[in-house]
C-alpha atoms as a printed R data frame, in Angstrom:
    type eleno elety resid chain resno       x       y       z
1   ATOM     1    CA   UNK     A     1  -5.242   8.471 -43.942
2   ATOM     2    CA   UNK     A     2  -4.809  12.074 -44.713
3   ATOM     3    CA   UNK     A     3  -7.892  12.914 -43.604
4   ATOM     4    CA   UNK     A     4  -7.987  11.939 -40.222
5   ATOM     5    CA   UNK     A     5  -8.578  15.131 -37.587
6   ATOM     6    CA   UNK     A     6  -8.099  14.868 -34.057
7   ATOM     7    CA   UNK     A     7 -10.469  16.742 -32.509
8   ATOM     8    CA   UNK     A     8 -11.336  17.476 -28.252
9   ATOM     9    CA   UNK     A     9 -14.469  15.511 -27.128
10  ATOM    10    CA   UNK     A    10 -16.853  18.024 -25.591
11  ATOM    11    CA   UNK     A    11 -19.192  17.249 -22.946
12  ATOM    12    CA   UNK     A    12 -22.160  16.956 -25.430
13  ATOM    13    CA   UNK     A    13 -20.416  14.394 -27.171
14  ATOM    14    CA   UNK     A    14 -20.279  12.265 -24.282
15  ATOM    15    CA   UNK     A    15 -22.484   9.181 -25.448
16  ATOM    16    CA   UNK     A    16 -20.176   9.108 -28.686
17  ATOM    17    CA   UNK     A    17 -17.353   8.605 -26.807
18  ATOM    18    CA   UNK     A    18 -19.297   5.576 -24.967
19  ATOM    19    CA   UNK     A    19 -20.230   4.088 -28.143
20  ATOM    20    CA   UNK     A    20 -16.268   4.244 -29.366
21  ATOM    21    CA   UNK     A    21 -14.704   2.916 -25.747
22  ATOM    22    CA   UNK     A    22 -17.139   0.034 -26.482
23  ATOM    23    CA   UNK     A    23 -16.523  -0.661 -29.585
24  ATOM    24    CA   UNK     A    24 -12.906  -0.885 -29.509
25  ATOM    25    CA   UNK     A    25 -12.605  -2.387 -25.964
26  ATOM    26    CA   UNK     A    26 -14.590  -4.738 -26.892
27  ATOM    27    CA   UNK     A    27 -12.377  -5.109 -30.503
28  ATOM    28    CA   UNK     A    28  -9.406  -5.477 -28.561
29  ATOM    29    CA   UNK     A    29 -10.065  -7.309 -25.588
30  ATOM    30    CA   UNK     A    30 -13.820  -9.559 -26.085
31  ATOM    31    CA   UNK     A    31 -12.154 -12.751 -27.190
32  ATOM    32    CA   UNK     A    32  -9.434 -12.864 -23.829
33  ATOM    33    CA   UNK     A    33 -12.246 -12.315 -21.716
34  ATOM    34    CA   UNK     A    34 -15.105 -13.694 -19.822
35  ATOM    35    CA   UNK     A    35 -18.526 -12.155 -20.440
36  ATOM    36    CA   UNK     A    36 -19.078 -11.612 -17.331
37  ATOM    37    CA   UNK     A    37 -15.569  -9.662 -16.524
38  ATOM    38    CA   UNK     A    38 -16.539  -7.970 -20.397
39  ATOM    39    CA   UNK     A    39 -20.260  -6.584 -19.123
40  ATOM    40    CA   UNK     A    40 -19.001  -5.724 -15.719
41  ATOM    41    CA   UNK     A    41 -16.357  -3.232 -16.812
42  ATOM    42    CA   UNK     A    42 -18.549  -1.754 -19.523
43  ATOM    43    CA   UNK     A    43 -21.115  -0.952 -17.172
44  ATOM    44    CA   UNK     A    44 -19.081   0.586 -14.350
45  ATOM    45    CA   UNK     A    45 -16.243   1.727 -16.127
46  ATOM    46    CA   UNK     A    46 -17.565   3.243 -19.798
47  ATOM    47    CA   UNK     A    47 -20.781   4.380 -18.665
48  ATOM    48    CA   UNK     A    48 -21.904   7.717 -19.696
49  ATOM    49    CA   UNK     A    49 -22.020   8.791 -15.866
50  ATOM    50    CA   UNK     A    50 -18.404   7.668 -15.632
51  ATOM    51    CA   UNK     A    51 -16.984   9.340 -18.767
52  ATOM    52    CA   UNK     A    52 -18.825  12.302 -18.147
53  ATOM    53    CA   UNK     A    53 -17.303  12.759 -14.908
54  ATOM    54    CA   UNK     A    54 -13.841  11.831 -16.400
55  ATOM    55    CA   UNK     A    55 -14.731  14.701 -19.158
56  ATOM    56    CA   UNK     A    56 -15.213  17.433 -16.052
57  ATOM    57    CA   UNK     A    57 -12.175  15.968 -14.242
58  ATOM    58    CA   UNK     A    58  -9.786  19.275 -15.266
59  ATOM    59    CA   UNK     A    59  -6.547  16.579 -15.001
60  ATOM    60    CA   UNK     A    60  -8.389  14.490 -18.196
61  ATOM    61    CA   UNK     A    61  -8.646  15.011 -21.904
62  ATOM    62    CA   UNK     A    62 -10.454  12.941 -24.769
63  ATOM    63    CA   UNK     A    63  -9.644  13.159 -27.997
64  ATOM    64    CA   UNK     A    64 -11.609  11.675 -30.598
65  ATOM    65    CA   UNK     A    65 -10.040  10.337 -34.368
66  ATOM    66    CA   UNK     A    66 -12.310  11.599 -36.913
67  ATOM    67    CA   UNK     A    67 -12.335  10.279 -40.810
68  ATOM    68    CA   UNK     A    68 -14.899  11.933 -42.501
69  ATOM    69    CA   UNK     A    69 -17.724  11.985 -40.009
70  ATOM    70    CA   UNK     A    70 -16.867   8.416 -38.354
71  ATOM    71    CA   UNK     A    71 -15.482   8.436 -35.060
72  ATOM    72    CA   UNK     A    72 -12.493   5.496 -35.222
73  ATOM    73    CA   UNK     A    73 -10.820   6.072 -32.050
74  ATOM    74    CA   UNK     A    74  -9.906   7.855 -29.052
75  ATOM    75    CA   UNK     A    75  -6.911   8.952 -26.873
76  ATOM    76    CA   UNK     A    76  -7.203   9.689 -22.695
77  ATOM    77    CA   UNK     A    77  -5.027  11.439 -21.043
78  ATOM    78    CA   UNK     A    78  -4.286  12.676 -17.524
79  ATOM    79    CA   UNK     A    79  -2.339  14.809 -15.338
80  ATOM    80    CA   UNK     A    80  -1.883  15.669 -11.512
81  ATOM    81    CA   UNK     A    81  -4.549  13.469  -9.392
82  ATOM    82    CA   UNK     A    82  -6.522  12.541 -12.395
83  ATOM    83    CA   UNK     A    83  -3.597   9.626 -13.141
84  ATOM    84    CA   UNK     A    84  -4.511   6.283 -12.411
85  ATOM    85    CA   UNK     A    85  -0.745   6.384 -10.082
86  ATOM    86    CA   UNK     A    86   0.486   9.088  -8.332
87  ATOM    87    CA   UNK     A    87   3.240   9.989 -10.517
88  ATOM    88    CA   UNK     A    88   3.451  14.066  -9.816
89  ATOM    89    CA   UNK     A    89   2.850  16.581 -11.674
90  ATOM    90    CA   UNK     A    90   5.822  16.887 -14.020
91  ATOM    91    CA   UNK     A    91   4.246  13.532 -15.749
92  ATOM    92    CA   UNK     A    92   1.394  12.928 -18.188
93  ATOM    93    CA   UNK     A    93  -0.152   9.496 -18.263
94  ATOM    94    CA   UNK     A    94  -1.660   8.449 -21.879
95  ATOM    95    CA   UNK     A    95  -4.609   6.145 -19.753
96  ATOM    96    CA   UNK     A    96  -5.920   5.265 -23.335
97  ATOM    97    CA   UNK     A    97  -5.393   4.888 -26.919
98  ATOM    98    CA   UNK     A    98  -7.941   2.836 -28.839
99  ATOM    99    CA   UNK     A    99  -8.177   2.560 -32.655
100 ATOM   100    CA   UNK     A   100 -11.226   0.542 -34.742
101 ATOM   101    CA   UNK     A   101  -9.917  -2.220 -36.154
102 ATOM   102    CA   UNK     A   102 -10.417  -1.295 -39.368
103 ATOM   103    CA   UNK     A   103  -7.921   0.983 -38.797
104 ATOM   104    CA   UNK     A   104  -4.959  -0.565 -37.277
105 ATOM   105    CA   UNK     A   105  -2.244  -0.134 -39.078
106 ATOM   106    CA   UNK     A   106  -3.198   2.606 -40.480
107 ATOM   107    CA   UNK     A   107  -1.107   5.704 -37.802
108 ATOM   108    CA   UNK     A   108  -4.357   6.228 -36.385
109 ATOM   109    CA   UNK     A   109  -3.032   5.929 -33.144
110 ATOM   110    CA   UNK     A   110   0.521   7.347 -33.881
111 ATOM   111    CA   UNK     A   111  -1.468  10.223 -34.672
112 ATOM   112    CA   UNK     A   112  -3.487  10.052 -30.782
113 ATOM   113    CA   UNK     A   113  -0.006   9.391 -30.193
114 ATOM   114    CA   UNK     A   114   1.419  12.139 -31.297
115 ATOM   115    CA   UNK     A   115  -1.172  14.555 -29.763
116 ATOM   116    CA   UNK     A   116  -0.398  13.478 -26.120
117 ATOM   117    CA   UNK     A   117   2.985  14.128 -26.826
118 ATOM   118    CA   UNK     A   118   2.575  17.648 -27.892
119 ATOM   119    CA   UNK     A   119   0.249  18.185 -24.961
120 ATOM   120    CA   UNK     A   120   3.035  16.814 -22.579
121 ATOM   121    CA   UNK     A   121   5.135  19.337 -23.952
122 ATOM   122    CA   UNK     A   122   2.794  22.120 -24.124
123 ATOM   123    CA   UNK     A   123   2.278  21.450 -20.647
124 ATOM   124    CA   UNK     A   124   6.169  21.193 -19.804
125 ATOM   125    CA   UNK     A   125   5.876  17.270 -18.618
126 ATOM   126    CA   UNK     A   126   9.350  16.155 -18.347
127 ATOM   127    CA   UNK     A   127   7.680  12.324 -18.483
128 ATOM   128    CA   UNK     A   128   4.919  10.272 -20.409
129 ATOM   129    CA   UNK     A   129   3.987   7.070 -18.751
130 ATOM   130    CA   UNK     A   130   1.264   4.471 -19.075
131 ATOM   131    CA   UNK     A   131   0.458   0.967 -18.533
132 ATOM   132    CA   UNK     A   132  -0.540  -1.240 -20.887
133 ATOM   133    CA   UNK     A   133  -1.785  -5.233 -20.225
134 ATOM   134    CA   UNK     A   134   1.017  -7.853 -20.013
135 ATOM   135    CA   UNK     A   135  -0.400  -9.821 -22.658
136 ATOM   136    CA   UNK     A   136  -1.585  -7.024 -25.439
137 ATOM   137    CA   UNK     A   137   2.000  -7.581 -27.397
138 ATOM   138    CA   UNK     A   138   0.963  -5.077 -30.090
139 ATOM   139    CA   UNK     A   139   0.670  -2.431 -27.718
140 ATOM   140    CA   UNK     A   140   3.871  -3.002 -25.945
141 ATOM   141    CA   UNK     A   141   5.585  -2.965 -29.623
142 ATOM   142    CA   UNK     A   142   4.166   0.191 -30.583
143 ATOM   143    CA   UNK     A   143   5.118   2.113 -26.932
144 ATOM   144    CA   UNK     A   144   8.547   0.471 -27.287
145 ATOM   145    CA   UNK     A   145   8.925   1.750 -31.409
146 ATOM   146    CA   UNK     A   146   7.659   4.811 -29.168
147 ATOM   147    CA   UNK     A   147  10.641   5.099 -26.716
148 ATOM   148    CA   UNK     A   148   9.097   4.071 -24.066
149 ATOM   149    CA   UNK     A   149  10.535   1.466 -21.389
150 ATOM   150    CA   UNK     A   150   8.935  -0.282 -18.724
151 ATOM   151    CA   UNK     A   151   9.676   0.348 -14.968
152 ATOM   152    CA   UNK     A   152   6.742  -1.289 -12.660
153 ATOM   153    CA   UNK     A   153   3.840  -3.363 -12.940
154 ATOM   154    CA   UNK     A   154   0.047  -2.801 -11.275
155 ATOM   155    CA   UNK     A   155  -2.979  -4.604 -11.403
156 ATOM   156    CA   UNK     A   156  -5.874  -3.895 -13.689
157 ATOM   157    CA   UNK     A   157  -9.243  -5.302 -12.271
158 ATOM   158    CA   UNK     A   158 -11.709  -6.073 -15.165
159 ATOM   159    CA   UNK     A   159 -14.276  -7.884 -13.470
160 ATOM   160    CA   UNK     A   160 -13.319 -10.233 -11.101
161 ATOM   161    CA   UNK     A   161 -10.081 -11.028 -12.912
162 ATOM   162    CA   UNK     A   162  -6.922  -9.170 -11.695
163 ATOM   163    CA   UNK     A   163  -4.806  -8.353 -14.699
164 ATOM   164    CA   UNK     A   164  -0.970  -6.916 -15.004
165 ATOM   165    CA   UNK     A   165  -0.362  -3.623 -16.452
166 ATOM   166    CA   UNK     A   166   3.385  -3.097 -17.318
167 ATOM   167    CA   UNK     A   167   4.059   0.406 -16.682
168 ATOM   168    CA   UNK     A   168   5.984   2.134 -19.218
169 ATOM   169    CA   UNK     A   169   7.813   5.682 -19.486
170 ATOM   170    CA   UNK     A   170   9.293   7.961 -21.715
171 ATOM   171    CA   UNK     A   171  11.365  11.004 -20.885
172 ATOM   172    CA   UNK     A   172  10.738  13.776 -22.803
173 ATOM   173    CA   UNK     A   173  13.570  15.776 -22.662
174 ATOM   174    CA   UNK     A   174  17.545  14.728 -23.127
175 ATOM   175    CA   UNK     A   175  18.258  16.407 -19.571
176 ATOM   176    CA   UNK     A   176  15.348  14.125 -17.919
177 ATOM   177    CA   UNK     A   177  16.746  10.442 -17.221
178 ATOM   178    CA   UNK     A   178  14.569   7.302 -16.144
């Protein structure tokens, strides 16, 4: 997958990154979910109103994962207020990584991955943190290959149905302890 660039998503490019939060949230999590819970969040959470407001918050980045000229994932990230909890400013949350399913497997999203990382350090974070849903084990395998340990739990509403996130966290530098 030698080919693969990562590349900023511009404001113009919002309805592309719709179409890709769709697709792969819908990949990922369709078949654990009701249709109801599925169409709510879609609507009010990956609409193009929503992302582009995300895409002017200054504490949020998208990053598309480009092969050829197909779009086959994305990474979110945020800092200061933009994180989903109030974690300060000396930690960047990685709010999303999604990867077709095509391409699982494939370090598609080692290499999102690896882009927050070097933003977290560009930006002097000493911490990376996320959640990620109790139940999506290949997620928690890859953050834990990753470094990362969990430390809290919060809900996720999708829908009506209240979810767990396990928080996770990585230090990013030997001085910076959990």
């Amino acid at each position: 997958m030698e080919n693969i660039r990562i590349a900023r998503v511009t404001i113009d490019e919002a309805s592309e990154l719709r179409q890709i939060s769709i697709d792969t949230f819908c990949e990922t999590f369709e078949h654990l979910n009701s249709k109801e819970n599925m169409a709510h969040y879609l609507k009010n959470s990956l609409s193009v109103e929503k992302l582009t407001s995300e895409l002017l918050n200054d504490g949020s980045q998208f990053w598309f994962a480009i092969l050829d000229d197909a779009i086959i994932g994305y990474l979110k990230i945020n800092t200061g207020l933009a994180q989903v909890e109030p974690l300060g400013n000396d930690h960047l949350e990685i709010e999303r990584i999604y990867v077709k399913h095509a391409y699982l497997g494939k370090k598609v999203g080692q290499l999102l991955y690896d882009k927050a990382i070097q933003i977290a350090q560009d930006l002097a974070a000493n911490y990376v943190w996320l959640g990620v849903w109790e139940d999506n084990e290949r997620a928690k395998r890859f953050y834990h290959k990753n470094g990362f340990t969990a430390f809290d739990k919060h809900v996720f509403k999708l829908g009506d149905d209240e979810q767990t996130d396990i928080l996770m966290k990585k230090p990013l530098n030997a001085t910076t302890s959990n």
